[in-house]
N, C-alpha and C positions, 0 to 999 in steps of 0.2 A: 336517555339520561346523558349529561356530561359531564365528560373527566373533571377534576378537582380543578377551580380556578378559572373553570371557563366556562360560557353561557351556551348554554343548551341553545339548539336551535332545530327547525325544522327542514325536512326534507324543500318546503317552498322555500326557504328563507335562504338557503344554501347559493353561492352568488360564484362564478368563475372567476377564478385564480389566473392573475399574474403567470407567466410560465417562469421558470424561478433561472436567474444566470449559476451557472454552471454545475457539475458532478458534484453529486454526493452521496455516500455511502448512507447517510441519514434519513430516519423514517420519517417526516416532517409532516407537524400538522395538517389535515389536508382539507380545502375550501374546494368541494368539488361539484364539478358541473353539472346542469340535471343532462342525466343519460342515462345506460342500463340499471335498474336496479335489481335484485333477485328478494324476492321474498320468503322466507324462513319460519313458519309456523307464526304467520302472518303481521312478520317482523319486514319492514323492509329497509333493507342495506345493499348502500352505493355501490357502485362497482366502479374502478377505473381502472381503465383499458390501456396500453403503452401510449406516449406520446411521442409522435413522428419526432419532436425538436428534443428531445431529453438525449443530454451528452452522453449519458450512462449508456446510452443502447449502443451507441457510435464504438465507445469503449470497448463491449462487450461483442461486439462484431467483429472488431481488428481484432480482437485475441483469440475468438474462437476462429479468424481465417488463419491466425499461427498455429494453432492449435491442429486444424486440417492440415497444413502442412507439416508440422510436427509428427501425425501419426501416419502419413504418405511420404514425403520422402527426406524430413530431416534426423529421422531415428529416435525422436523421444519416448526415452522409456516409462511411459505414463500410459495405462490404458485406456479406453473407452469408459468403462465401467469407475473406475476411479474418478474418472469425471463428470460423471453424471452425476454418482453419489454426492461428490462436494459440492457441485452445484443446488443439487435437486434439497440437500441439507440444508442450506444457508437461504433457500427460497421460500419450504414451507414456512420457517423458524418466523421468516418476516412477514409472509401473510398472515402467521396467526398472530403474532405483534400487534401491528396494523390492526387487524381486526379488534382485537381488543383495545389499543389504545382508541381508535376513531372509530371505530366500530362503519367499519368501512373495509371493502376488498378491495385488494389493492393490486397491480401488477408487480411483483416483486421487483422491481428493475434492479435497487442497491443488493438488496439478496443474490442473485443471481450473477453480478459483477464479483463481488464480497468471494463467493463460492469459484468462480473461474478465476481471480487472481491465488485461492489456494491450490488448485489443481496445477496451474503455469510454472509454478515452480517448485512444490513439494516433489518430491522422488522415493518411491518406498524402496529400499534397497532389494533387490533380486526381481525386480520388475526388469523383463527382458523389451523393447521394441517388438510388435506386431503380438504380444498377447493381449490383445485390445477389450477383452471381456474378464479378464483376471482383476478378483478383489483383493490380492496378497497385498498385504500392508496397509487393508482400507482402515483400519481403525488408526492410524495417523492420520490419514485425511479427514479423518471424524475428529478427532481431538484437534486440529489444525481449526477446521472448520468453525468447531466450540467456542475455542481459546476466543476468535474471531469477532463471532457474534457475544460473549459476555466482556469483550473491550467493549464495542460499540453499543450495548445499553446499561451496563453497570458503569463502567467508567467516564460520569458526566460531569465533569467541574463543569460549573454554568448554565449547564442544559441541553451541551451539546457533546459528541460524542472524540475523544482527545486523538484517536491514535487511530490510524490508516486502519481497519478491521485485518482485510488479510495479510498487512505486513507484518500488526502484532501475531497473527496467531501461524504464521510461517514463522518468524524469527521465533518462539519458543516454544516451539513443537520440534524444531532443529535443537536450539540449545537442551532441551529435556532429553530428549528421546536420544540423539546421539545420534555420531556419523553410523556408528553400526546397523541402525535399522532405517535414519533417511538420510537426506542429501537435499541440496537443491541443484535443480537442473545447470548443466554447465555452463560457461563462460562462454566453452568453446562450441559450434555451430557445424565448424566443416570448414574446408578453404573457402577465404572469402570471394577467388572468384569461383566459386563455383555454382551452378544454376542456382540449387535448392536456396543456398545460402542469402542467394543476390536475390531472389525474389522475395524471402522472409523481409531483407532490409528495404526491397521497395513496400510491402506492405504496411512493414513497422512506418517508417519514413512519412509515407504519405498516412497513413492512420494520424499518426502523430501531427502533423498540420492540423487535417481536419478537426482531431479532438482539443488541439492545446487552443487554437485561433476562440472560436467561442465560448472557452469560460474563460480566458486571460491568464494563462498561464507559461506565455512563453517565453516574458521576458526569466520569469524564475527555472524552466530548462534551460535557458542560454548561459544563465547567472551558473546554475550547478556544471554544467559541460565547460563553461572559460574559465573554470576553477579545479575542478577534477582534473581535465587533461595535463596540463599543464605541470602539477605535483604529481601524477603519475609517471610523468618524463622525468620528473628529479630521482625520483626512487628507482627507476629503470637506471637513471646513468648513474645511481649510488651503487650499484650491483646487487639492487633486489630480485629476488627468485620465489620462483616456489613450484610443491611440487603437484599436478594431475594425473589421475588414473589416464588420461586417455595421450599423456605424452610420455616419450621414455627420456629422461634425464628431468634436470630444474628446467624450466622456465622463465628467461633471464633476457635482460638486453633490451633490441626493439620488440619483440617476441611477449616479454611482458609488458610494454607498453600497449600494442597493439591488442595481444590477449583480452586486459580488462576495459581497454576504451576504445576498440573496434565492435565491442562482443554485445551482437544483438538485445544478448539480457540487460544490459545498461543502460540501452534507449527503451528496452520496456520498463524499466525499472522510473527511468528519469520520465519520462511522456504519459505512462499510464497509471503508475501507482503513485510518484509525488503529487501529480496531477491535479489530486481531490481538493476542489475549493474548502470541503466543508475542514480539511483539516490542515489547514492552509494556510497565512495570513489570510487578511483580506483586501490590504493594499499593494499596489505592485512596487515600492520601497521593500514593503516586507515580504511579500515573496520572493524579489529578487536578495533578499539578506538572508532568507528562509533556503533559498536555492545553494547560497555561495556556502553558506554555515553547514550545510549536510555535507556539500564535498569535503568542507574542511576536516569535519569529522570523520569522514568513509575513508579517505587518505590516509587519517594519523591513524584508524584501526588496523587498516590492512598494511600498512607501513613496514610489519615486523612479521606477519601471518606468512608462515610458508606451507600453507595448503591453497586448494584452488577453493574448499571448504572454506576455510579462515577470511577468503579475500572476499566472497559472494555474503557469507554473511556479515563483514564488517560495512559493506553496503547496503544490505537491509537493516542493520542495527541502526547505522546512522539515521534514518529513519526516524525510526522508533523515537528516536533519541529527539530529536527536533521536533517531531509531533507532539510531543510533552511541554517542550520550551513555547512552543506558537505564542500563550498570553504571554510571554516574557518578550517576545519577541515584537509582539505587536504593539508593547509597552513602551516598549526600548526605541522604534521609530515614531510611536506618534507623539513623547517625550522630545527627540531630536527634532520632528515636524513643527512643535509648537514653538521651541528655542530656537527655529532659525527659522521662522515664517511669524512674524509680529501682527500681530493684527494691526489692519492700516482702516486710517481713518477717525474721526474722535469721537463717531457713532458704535465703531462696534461693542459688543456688549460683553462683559467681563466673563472668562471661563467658569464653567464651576468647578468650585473648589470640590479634588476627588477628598474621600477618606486617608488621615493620616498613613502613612505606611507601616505603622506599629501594629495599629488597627487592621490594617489590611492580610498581615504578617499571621495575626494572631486565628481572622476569621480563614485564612486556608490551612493553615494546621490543624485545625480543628475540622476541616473537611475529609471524609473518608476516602474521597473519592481523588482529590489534591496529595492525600497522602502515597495512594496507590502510583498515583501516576510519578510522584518522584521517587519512588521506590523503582518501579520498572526504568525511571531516565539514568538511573544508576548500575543498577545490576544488571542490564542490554548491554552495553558497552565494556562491563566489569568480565561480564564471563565470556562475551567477545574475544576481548583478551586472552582470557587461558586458554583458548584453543591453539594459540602458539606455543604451547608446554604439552599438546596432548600428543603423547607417544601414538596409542593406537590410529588417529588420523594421521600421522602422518608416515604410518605403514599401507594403512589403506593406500594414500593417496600416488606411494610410493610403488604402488601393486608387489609390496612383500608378502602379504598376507596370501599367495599362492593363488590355486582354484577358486579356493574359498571368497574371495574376496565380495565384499556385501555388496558392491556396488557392480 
């Protein structure tokens, strides 16, 4: 049978797919090739297998080789088991998607990505380094995971999925749950020259080539990094500070300059997780305004945050936050595109005329799915915020909170 709105076809009729330009976290129709099939109480359904060229896999390579150095010698406190589980969560979820939707098995690539960007950064509080088989705190990474995957199939203005998966369901599973029970992993790595350190950033480094160059994404990292750094230097020579468990005193000076835009998690942040074409523009105007617009945002959050907390997350809010704007954003340049590119010649043929904007106004209010997503573009950044007024983070971060300390 076929899903609603599309024509049934047969296993002969089935014709090879285009290989599609760049990452996506999205389960995409899929035109597949004849190859393995498995047959099921004399049902028979596709199977595909990974694809050597899919950027996802590229991805998911470079973080799982941080990830190996992470639990050898850069001390994250994230177990083995914690990561499996987030992974192994976010994988079945999408083969059985998949399955149902196209009734087709699929190699989970986006599942699989989705669940190791939750694992990279979640931190369950009282996870020590080298308990690599300990579940303590898995049911954050469960709820992380969730959060994840019901952004990326409920929340569809258009048909397609708004919001980076495990950026939304890291940023509030932190905003929920609180510093007391997680965290995201530090800013800070270790001395930069030191081995571990230097070899994470040639990974990152070169990962990030290889990953950004093939789907076109790097004029929009260069856009976010020559605009981040830059207002990060203004706020360091304002006498911004703040406080980390793992320094004793503020955080101030070159020290917070270097801190947040020397710190490995940046370039993961900016190379692997902006990265996703699917939630992205799609022109390189707009990702590179896509790029400039998130620093500007990550900037003015963490501006006033004196936690090392406050400033990791006003970087993944920002996120959040422009993953919502994207149709605004795509609007907004192909608007300026059409006003300063005239059509030349007294052949070309006249635009069509979009639907008034009243109209247009009126059909996404009425979308549940437009409503959701400007509710989270609000309240991500809103309670962002108040983490600069939270007492208890900023005794944690302070290490007042004695022995005890959750982190």
């Amino acid at each position: 049978m076929s899903l609603p709105g599309e024509t049934a076809v047969t296993s002969q009729q089935l014709q090879p797919a285009a290989p599609p330009v760049g990452r996506s976290d999205e389960v995409p129709p899929l035109a597949v090739k004849p190859g393995p099939r498995l047959v099921i109480r004399g049902r028979e359904i596709p199977v595909v297998l990974p694809r050597r060229g899919d950027p996802r896999l590229r991805v998911s390579a470079v973080i799982l080789t941080v990830q190996v150095l992470g639990q050898t010698v850069l001390g994250f406190k994230v177990s083995i088991a914690q990561i499996l589980v987030s992974i192994g969560l976010c994988a079945v979820v999408e083969i059985g998607v998949t399955l149902f939707r196209e009734h087709t098995l699929a190699w989970p690539a986006s599942g699989l990505l989705t669940g190791n960007g939750v694992a990279f950064i979640l931190r369950a509080s009282g996870t020590r380094h080298g308990d690599w088989w300990s579940l303590h705190g898995i049911q954050y990474f469960v709820l992380a995971a969730g959060l994840s995957l019901l952004s990326k199939y409920l929340i569809r203005p258009g048909g397609r999925h708004l919001f980076n998966p495990s950026n939304f369901g890291v940023v509030w599973t932190l905003l929920v749950i609180g510093p007391k029970y997680v965290f995201p992993q530090y800013l800070w790595w270790g001395r930069l020259t030191s081995t571990p350190v230097l070899l994470a950033f040639a990974v990152i480094i070169a990962g990030g080539v290889w990953v950004l160059r093939p789907v076109r994404m790097t004029p929009m990292a260069l856009a976010f990094l020559a605009t981040f750094v830059p207002l990060v230097a203004l706020l360091a020579a304002s006498g911004r500070n703040f406080a980390a468990i793992w320094h004793s005193g503020p955080v101030s000076g070159a020290s917070y300059w270097a801190t947040i835009c020397v710190s490995p998690e940046l370039l993961i942040f900016v190379f692997f997780m902006m990265s996703d074409p699917q939630t992205a523009p799609k022109s390189r105007s707009g990702r590179m305004v896509y790029g400039a617009a998130t620093a500007v945002l990550a900037a003015a959050l963490l501006a006033f945050q004196p936690t090392e907390f406050g400033i990791k997350l006003s970087i993944l809010s920002s996120l959040t936050v422009l993953c919502a704007l994207v149709p605004l954003v795509e609007a907004a340049v192909g608007w300026w595109g059409r006003r300063h590119s005239p059509a030349t010649g007294p052949q070309a043929a006249p635009a069509a005329q979009p639907r008034p904007l009243r109209q247009r106004l009126v059909a996404a209010a009425l979308s549940p799915a437009v409503v959701a997503a400007a509710i989270i573009a609000v309240a991500a950044p809103a309670d962002t915020a108040a983490l600069a007024r939270n007492k208890q983070l900023i005794n944690i971060e302070r290490g007042l909170t004695g022995s005890k300390n959750p982190q």
